[in-house]
Residue frames as qw, qx, qy, qz and C-alpha x, y, z in Angstrom:
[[0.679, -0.463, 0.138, 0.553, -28.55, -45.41, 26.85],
 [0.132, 0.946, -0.087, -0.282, -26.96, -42.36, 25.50],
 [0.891, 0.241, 0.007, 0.385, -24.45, -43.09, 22.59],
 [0.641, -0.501, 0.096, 0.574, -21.07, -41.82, 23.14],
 [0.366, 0.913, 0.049, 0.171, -20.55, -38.50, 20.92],
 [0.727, 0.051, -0.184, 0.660, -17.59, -36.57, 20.31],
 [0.022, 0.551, -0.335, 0.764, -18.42, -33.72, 22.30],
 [0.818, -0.547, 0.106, -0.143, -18.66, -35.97, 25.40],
 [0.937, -0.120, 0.022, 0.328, -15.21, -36.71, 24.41],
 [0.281, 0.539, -0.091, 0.789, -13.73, -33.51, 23.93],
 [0.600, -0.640, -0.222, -0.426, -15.42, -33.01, 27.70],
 [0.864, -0.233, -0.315, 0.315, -13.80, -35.44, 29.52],
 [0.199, -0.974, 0.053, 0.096, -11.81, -33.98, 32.11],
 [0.541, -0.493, 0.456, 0.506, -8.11, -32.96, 32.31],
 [0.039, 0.561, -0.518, -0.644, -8.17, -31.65, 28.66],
 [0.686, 0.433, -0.085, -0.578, -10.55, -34.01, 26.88],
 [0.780, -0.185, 0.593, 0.070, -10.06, -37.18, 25.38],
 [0.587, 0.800, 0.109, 0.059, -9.71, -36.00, 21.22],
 [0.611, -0.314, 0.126, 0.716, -6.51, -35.90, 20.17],
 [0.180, 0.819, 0.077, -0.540, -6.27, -32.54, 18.24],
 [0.627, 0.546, 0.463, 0.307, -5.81, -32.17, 14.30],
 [0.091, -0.855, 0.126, 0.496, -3.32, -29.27, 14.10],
 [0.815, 0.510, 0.014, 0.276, -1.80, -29.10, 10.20],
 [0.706, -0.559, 0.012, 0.435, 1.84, -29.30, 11.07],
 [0.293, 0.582, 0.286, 0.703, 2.38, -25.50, 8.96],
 [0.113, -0.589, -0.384, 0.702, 2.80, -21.98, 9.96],
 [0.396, 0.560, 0.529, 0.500, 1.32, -19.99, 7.78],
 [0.465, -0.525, -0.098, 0.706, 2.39, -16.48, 7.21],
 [0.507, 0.729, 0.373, 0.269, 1.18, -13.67, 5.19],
 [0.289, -0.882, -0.008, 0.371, 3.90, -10.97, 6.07],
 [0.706, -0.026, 0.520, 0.480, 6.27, -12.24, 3.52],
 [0.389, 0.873, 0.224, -0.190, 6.03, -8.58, 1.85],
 [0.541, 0.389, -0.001, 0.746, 8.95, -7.05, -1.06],
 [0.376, -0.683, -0.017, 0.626, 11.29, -4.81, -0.09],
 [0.486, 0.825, 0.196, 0.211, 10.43, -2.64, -3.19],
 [0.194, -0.921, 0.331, 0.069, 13.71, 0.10, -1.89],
 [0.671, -0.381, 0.601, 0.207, 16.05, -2.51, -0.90],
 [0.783, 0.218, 0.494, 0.310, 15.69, -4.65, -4.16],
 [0.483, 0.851, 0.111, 0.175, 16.21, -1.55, -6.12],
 [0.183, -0.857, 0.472, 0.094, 19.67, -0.61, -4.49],
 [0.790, 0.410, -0.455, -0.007, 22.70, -1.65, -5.62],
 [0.810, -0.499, -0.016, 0.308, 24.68, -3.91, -2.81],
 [0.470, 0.518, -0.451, 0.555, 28.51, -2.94, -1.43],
 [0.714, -0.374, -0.324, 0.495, 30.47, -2.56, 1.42],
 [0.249, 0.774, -0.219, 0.539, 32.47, 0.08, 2.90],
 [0.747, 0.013, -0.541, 0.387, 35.00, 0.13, 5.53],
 [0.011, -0.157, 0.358, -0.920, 34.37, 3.30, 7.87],
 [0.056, 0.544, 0.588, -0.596, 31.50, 4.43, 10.43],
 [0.489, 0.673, 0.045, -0.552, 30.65, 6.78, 7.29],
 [0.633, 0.229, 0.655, 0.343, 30.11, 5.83, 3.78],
 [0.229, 0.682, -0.259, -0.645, 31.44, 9.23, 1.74],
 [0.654, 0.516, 0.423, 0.356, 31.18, 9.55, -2.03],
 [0.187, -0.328, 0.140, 0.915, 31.90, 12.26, -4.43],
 [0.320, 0.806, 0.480, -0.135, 29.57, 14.45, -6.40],
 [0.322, -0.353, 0.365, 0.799, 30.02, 16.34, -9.70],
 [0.510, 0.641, 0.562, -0.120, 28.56, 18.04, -12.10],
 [0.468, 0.395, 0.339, 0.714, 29.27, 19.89, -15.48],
 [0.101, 0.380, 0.209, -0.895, 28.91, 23.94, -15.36],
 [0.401, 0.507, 0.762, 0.034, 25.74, 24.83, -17.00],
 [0.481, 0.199, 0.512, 0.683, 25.88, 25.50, -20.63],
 [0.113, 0.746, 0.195, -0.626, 25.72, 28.98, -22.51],
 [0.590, 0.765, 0.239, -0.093, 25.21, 30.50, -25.47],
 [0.080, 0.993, -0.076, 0.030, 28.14, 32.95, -25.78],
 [0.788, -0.311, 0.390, 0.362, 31.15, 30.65, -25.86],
 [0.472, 0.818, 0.208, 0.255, 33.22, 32.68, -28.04],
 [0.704, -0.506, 0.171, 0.469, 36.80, 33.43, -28.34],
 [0.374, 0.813, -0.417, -0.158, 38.98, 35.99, -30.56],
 [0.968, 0.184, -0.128, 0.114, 41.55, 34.51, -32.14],
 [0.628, 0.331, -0.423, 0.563, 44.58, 33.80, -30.81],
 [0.401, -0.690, 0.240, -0.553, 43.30, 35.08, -27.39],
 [0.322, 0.193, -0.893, 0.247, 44.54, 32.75, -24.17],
 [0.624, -0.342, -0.696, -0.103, 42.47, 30.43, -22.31],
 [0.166, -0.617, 0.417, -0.646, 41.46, 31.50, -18.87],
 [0.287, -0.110, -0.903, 0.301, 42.08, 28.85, -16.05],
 [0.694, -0.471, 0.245, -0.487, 39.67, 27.88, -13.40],
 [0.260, 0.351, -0.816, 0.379, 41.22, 26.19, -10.67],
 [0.308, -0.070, 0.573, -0.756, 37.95, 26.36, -8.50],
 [0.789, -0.023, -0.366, -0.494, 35.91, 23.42, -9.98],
 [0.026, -0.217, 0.960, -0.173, 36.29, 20.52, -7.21],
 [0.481, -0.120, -0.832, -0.250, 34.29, 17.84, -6.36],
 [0.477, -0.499, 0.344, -0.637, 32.12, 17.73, -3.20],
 [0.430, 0.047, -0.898, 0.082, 31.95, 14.75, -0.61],
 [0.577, -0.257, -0.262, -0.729, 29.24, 13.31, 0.81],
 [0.410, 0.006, -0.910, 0.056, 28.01, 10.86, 3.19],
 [0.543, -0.456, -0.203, -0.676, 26.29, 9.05, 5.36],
 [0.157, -0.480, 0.788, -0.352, 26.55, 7.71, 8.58],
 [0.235, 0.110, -0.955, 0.141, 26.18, 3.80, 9.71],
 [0.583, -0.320, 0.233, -0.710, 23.11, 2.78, 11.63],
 [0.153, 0.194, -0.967, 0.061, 22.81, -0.95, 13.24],
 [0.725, -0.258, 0.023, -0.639, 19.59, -2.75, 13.62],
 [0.168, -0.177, 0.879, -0.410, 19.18, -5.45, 16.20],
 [0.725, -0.315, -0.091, -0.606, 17.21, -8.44, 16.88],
 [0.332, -0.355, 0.796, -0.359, 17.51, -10.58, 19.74],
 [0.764, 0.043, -0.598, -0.237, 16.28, -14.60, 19.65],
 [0.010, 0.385, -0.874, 0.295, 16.18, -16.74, 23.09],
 [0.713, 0.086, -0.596, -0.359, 15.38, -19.85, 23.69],
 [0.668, -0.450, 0.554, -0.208, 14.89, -22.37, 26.55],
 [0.035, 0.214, -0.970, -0.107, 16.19, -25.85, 26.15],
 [0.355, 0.386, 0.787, -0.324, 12.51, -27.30, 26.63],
 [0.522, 0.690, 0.092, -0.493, 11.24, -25.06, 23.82],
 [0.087, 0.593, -0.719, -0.351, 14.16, -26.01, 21.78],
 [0.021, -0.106, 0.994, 0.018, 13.60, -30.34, 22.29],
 [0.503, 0.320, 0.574, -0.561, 10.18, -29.83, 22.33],
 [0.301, 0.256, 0.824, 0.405, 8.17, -31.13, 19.19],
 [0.127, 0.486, -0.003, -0.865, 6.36, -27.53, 17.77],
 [0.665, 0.452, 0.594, 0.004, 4.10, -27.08, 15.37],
 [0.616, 0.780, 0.021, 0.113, 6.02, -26.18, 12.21],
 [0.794, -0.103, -0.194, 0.567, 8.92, -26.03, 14.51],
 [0.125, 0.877, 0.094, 0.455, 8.28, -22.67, 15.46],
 [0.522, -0.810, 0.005, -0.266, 9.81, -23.26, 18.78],
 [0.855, -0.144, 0.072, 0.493, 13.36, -24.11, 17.44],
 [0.185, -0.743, 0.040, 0.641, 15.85, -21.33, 17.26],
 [0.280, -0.113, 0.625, 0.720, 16.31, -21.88, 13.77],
 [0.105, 0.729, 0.676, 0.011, 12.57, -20.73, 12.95],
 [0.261, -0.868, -0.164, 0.390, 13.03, -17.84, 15.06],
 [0.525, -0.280, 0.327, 0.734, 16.39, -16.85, 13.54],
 [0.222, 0.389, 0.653, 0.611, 14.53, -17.23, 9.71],
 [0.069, -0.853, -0.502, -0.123, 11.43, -15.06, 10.92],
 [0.179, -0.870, -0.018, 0.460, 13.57, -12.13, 12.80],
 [0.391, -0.078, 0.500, 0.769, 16.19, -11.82, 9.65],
 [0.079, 0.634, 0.693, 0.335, 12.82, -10.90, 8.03],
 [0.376, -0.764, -0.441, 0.284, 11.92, -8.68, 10.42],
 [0.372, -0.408, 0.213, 0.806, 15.47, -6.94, 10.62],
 [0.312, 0.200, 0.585, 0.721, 15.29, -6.30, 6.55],
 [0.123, -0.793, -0.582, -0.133, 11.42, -4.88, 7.18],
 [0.241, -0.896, -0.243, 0.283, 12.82, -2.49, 9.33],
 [0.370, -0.320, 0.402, 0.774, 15.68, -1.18, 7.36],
 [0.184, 0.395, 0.735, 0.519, 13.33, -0.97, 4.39],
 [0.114, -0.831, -0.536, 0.096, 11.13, 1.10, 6.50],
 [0.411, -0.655, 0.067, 0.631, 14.05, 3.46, 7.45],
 [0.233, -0.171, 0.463, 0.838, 15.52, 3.97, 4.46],
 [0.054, 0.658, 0.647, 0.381, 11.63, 4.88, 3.14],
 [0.311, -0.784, -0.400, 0.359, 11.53, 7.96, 6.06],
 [0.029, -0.980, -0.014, -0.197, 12.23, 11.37, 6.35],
 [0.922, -0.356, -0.033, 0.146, 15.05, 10.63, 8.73],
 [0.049, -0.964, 0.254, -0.059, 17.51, 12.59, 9.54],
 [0.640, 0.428, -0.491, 0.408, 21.71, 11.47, 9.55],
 [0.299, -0.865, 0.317, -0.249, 23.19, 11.46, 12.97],
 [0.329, 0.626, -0.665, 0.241, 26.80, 10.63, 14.04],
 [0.895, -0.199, -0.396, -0.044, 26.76, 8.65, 17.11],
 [0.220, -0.839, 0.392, -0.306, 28.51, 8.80, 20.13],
 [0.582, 0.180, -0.782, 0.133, 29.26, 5.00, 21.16],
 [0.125, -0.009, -0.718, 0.685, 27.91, 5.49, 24.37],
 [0.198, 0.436, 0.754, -0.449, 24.19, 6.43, 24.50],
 [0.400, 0.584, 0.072, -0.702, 23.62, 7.96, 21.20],
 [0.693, -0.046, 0.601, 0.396, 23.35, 5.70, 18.28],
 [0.069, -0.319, 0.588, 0.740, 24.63, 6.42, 14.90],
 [0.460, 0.643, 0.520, -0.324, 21.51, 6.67, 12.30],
 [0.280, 0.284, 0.696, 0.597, 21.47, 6.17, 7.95],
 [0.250, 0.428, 0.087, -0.864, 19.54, 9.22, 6.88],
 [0.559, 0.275, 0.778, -0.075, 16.42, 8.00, 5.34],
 [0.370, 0.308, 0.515, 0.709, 15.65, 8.97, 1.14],
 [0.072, -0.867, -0.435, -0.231, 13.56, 11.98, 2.30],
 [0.347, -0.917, 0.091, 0.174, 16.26, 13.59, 3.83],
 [0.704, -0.171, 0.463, 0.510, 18.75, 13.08, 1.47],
 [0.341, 0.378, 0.545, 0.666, 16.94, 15.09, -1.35],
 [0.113, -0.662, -0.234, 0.703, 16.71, 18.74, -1.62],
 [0.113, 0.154, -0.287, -0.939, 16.62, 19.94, -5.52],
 [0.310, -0.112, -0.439, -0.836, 13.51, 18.38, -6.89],
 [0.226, -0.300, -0.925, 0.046, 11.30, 18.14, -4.41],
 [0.192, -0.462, -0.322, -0.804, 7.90, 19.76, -3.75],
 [0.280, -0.216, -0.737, 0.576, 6.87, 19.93, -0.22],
 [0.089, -0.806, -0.521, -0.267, 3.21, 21.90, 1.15],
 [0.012, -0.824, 0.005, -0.566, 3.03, 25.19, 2.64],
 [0.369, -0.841, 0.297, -0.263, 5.27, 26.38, 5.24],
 [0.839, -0.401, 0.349, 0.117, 7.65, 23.67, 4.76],
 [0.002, -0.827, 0.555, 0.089, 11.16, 23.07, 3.79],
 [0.916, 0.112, -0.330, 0.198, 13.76, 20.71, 2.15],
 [0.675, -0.538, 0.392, 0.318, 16.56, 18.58, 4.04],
 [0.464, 0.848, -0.231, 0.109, 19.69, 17.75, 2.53],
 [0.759, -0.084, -0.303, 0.570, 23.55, 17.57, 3.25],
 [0.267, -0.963, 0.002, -0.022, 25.06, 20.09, 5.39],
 [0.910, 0.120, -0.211, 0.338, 28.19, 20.65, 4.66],
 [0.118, -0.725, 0.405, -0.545, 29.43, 22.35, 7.87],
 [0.752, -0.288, 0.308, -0.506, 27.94, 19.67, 9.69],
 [0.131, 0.297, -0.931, -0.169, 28.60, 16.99, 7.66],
 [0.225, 0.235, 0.919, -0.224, 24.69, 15.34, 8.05],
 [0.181, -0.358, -0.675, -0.620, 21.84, 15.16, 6.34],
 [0.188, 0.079, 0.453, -0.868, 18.76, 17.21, 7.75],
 [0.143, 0.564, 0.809, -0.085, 15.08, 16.00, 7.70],
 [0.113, -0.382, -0.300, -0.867, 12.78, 18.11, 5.88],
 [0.324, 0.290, 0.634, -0.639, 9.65, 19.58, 6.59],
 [0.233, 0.344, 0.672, 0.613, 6.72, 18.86, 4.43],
 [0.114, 0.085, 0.090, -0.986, 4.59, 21.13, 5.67],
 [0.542, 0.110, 0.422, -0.719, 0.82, 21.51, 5.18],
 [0.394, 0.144, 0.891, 0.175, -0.51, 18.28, 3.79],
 [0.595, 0.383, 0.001, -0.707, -2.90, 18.84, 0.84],
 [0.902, 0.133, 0.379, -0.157, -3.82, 16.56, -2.34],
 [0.348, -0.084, 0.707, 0.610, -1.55, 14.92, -5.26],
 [0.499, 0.759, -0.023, -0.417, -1.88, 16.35, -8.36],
 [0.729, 0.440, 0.328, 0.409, -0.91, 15.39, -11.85],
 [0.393, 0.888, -0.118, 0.209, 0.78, 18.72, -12.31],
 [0.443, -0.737, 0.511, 0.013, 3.11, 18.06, -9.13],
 [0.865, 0.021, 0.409, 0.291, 3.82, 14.31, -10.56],
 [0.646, 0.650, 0.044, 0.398, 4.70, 16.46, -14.29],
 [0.329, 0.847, -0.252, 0.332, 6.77, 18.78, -13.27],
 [0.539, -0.624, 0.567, -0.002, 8.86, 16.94, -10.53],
 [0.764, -0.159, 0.442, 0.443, 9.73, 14.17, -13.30],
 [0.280, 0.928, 0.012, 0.244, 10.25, 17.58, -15.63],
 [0.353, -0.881, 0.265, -0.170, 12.29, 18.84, -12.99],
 [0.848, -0.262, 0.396, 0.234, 14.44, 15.17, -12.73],
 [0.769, 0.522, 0.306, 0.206, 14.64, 15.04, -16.57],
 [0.382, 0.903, -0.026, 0.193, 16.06, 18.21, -17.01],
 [0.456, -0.820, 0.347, 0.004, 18.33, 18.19, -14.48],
 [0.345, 0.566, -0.733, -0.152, 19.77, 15.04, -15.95],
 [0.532, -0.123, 0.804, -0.235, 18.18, 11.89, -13.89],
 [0.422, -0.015, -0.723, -0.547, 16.22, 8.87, -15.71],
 [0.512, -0.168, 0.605, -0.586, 13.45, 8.31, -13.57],
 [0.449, 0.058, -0.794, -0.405, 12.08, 4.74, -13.88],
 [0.470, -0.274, -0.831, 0.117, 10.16, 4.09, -10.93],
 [0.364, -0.310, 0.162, -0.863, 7.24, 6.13, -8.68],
 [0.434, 0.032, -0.851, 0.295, 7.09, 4.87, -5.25],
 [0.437, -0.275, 0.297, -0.804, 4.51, 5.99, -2.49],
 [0.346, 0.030, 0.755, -0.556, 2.14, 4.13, -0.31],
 [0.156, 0.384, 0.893, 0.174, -0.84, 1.29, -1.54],
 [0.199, 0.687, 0.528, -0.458, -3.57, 4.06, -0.65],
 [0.034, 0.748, -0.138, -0.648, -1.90, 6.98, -2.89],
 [0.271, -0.187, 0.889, 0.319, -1.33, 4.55, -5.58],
 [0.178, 0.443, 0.878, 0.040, -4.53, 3.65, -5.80],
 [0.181, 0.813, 0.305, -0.462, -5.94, 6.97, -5.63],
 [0.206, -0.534, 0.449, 0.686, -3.58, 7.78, -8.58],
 [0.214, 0.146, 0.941, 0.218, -4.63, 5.11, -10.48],
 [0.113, 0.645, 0.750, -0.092, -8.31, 5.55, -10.30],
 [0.054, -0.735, -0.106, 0.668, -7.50, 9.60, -11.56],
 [0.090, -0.209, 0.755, 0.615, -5.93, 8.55, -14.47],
 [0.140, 0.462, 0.852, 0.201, -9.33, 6.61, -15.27],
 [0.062, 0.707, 0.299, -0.638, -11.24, 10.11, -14.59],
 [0.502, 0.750, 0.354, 0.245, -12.43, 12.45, -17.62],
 [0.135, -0.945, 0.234, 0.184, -10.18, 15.18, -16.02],
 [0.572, -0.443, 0.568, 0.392, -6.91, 12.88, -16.99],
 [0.565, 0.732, -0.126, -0.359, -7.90, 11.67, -20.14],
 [0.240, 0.682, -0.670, -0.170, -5.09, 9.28, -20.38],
 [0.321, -0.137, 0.933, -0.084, -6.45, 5.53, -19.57],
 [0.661, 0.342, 0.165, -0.647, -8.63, 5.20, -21.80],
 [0.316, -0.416, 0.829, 0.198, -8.43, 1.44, -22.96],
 [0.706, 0.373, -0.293, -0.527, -9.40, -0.61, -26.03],
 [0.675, -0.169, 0.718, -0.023, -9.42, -4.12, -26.57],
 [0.351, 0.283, -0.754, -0.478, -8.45, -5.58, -30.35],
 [0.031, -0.154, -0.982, -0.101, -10.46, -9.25, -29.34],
 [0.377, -0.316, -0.586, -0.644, -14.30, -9.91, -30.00],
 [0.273, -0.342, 0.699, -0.566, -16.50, -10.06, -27.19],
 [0.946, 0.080, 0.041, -0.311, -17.87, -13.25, -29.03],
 [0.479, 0.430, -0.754, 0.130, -14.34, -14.65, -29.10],
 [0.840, -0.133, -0.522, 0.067, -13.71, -18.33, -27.21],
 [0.485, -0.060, -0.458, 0.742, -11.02, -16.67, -24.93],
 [0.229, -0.840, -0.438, 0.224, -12.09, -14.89, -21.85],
 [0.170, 0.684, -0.037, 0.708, -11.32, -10.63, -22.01],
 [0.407, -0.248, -0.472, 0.742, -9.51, -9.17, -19.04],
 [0.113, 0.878, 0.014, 0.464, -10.55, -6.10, -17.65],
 [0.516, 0.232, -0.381, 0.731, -8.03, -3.92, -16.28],
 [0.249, -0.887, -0.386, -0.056, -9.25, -1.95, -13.11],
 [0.503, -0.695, 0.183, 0.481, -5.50, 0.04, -12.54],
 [0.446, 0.864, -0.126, 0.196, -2.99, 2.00, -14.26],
 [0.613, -0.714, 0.242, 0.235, 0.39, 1.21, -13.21],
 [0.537, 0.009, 0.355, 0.765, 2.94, 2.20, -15.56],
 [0.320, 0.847, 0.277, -0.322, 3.05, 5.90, -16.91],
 [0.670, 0.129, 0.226, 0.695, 5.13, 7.20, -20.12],
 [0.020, -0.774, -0.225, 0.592, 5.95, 11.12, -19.54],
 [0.405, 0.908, 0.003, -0.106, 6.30, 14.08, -21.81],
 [0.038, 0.809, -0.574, -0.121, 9.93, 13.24, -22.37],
 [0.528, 0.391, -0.744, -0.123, 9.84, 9.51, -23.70],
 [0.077, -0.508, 0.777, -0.363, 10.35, 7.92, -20.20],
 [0.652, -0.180, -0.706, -0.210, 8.70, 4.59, -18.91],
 [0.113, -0.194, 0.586, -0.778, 7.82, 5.05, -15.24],
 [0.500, -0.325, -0.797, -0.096, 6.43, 2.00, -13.37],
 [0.338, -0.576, -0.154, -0.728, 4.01, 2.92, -10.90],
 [0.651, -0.038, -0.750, 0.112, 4.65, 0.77, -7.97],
 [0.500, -0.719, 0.152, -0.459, 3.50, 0.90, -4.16],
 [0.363, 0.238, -0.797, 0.420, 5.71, -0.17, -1.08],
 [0.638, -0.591, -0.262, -0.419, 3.35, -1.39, 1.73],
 [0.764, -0.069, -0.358, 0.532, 6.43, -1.35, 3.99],
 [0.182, 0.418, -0.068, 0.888, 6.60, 2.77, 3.74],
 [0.248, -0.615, -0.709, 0.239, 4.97, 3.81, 6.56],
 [0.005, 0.903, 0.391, 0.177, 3.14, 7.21, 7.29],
 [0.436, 0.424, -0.258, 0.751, 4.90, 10.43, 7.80],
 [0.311, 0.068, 0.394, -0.862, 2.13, 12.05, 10.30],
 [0.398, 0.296, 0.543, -0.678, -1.14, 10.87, 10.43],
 [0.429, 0.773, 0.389, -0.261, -2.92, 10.20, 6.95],
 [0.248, 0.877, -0.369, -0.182, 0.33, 12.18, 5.39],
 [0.890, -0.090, 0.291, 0.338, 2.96, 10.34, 3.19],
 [0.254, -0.641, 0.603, 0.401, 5.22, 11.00, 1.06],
 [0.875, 0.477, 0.072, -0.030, 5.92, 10.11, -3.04],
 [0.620, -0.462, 0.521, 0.361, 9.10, 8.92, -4.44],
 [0.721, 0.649, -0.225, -0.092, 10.68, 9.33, -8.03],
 [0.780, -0.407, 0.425, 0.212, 13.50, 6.76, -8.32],
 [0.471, 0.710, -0.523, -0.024, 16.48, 6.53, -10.58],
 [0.971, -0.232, 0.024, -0.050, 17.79, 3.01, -9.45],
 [0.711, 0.462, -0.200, 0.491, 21.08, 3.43, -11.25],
 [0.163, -0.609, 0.345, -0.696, 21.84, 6.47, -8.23],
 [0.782, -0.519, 0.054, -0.341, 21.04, 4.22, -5.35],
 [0.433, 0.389, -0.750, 0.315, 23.62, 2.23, -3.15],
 [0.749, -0.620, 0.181, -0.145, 22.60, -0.07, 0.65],
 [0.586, 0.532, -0.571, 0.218, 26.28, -0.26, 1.78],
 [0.838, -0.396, -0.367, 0.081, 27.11, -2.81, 4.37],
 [0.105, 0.610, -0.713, 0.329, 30.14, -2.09, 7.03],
 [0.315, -0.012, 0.893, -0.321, 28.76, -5.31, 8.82],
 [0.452, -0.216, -0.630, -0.593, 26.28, -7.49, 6.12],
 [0.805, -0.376, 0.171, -0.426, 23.23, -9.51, 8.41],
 [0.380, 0.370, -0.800, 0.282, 24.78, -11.71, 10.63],
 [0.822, -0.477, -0.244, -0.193, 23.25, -14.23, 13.21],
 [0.170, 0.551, -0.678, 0.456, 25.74, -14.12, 16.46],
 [0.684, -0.239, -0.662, 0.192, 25.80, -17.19, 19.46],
 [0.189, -0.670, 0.403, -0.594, 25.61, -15.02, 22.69],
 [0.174, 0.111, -0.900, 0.384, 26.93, -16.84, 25.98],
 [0.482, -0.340, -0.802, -0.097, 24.87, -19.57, 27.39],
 [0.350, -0.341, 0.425, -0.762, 22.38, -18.53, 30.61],
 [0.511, -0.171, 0.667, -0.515, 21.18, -21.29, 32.47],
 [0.489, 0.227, 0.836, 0.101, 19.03, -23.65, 30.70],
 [0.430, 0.893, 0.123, -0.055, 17.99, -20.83, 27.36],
 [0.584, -0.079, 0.320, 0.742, 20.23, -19.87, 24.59],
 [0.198, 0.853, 0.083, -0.475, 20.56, -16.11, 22.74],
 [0.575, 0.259, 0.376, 0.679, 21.28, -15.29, 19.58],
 [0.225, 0.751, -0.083, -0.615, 21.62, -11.27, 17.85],
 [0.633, 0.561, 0.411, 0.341, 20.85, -10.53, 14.79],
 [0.294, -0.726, -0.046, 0.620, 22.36, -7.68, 13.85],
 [0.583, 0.522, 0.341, 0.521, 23.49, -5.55, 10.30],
 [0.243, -0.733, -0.158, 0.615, 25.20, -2.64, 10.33],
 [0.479, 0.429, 0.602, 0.474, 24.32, -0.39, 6.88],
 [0.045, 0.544, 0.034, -0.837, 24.00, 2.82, 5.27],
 [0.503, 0.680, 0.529, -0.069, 21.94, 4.15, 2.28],
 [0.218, -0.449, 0.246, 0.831, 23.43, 6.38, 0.04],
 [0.509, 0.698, 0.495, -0.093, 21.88, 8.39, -2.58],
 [0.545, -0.011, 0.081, 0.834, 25.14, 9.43, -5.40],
 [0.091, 0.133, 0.339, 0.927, 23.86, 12.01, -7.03],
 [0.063, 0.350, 0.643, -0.678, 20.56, 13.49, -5.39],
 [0.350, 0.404, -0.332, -0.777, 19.69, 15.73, -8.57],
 [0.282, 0.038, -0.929, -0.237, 18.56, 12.10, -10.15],
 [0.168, -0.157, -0.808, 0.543, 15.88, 12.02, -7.28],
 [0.438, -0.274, -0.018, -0.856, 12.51, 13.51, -6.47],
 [0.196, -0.245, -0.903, 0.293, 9.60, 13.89, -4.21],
 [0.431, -0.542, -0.355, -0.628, 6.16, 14.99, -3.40],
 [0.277, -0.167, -0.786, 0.527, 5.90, 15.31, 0.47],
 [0.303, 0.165, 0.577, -0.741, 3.16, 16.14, 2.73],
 [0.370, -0.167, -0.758, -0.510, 0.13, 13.83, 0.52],
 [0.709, -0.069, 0.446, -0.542, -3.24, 13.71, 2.24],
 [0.085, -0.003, -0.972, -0.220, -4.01, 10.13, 1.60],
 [0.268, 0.382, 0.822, -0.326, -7.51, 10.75, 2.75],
 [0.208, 0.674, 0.092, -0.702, -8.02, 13.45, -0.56],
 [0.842, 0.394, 0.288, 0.230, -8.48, 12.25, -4.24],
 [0.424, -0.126, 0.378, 0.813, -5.97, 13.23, -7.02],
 [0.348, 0.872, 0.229, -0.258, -6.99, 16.44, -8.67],
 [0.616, 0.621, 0.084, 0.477, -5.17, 17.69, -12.38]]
């Protein structure tokens, strides 16, 4: 007589006779920083656009020099300029039967309060993305056009380096929006673009403290630095390699200090997403210049009951703002599929 096994009991009909061993956990590896986000500072504002002002000093000369007792000549024609950007609202939507709701789930993924926690995520993911883009400003009509945050690639127009046949965005100030660049033809990062765009910050007056771009381009940075062409990772270790304690090795570079003092953390955003194909996009940050301003923060809303399922919206309605652009830089059109060359 055959002995009863347990795949004659997992057999049985109508779904088997084993109850099932399910650990009572969702596990989730999406849980990624919002490297942008965390670097802005928070606020509010109370319009459909979120204007600033912009100023700068005239730039300085040699020849300041005045007979005596000569009179001072006005200028009346130094003003400030104003800036902004328009609102954009992301959405996410959440419904639920009543049976999914009272049901017992594993991890309780099938209560609305799961759902809620996971799309808030979501929401933030995509705003992070946005405000990582090229993305262009646009007003909005209330009626079938919506109203769009011009993303940090279209916001900056002096120091940024862009491939052949292409062109910075910017503000328009006829228009009153910010225009998407072009980067034009994609080629590789170089160590001379990285120097002389945070050259290019420095002088202007920014303090860059943070160089943002995609995991690949990172890496490929990284691993250039180690190269004989860089010349500039070359690492030493003060401990014995008969000492008790174990010795690290480092396989990355992720902090650089430029020709002007600065500290500039090397950091990738695995949120940024491609510009074209293969082509991204670098970032030089000045955190201190950065603002995500709310006119609506994230907000979980009850929509009306429908039969035997409840809805919920998520919803946030925000802008990016970048004061003082000159503080900024970028490297656009990056093959990601080309090492870093000097």
């Amino acid at each position: 007589m055959a002995a009863t096994s347990h795949q004659l009991l997992s057999a049985a009909l109508n779904g088997g006779l084993v109850l099932p061993d399910v650990m009572d956990k969702i596990w989730n590896i999406s849980n990624i920083p919002l490297v942008l986000t965390d670097l802005c500072a928070k606020g509010t504002h109370s319009n459909r656009k979120a204007e600033f002002t912009v100023d700068e000093l005239a730039t300085q000369v040699s020849n300041n020099a005045a007979v005596e007792g000569a009179d001072v000549t006005r200028i009346d024609n130094v003003l400030s300029k104003r800036e902004g950007n328009y609102t954009q609202i992301a959405t996410k939507g959440v419904k639920m039967t009543d049976t999914a709701e009272a049901a017992n789930s594993i991890g309780g993924v099938g209560r609305a309060a799961y759902q809620l926690k996971e799309r808030q995520k979501e929401l933030k993911r995509d705003i992070e993305a946005q405000m990582c883009s090229h993305q262009a400003s646009v007003a909005g009509d209330a009626s079938s056009v919506a109203g769009i945050s011009a993303g940090i690639g279209a916001q900056l127009k002096t120091n940024v380096k862009f491939g052949a046949t292409g062109a910075v965005g910017g503000f328009n100030y006829s228009t009153g929006l910010y225009v998407a660049p072009t980067p034009g033809t994609k080629r590789a990062l170089s160590e001379t673009l990285i120097r002389d765009v945070l050259q290019d910050i420095y002088v202007a007056g920014g303090n860059t403290s943070l160089l943002m771009a995609r995991p690949v381009v990172i890496r490929k940075l990284s691993e250039y630095l180690f190269t004989s062409t860089a010349r500039v990772a070359t690492l030493t270790s003060e401990q014995e390699q008969n000492s008790p304690s174990a010795l690290t090795a480092y396989g990355s570079v992720n902090v650089m200090v430029t020709d002007f003092g600065q500290t500039v953390q090397m950091r990738d955003n695995r949120l940024q997403l491609v510009d074209t194909t293969a082509t991204s996009s670098m970032y030089f940050i000045d955190p201190s210049k950065l603002k995500q301003s709310f006119l609506r923060g994230v907000q979980a809303e009850r929509l009306a009951k429908t039969g035997l399922s409840d809805s919920w919206m998520l919803s946030a309605q925000y802008s990016f703002l970048i004061m003082a652009e000159k503080s900024q830089g970028a490297i656009l059109a990056i093959d990601e599929a080309l090492t870093v060359v000097a």
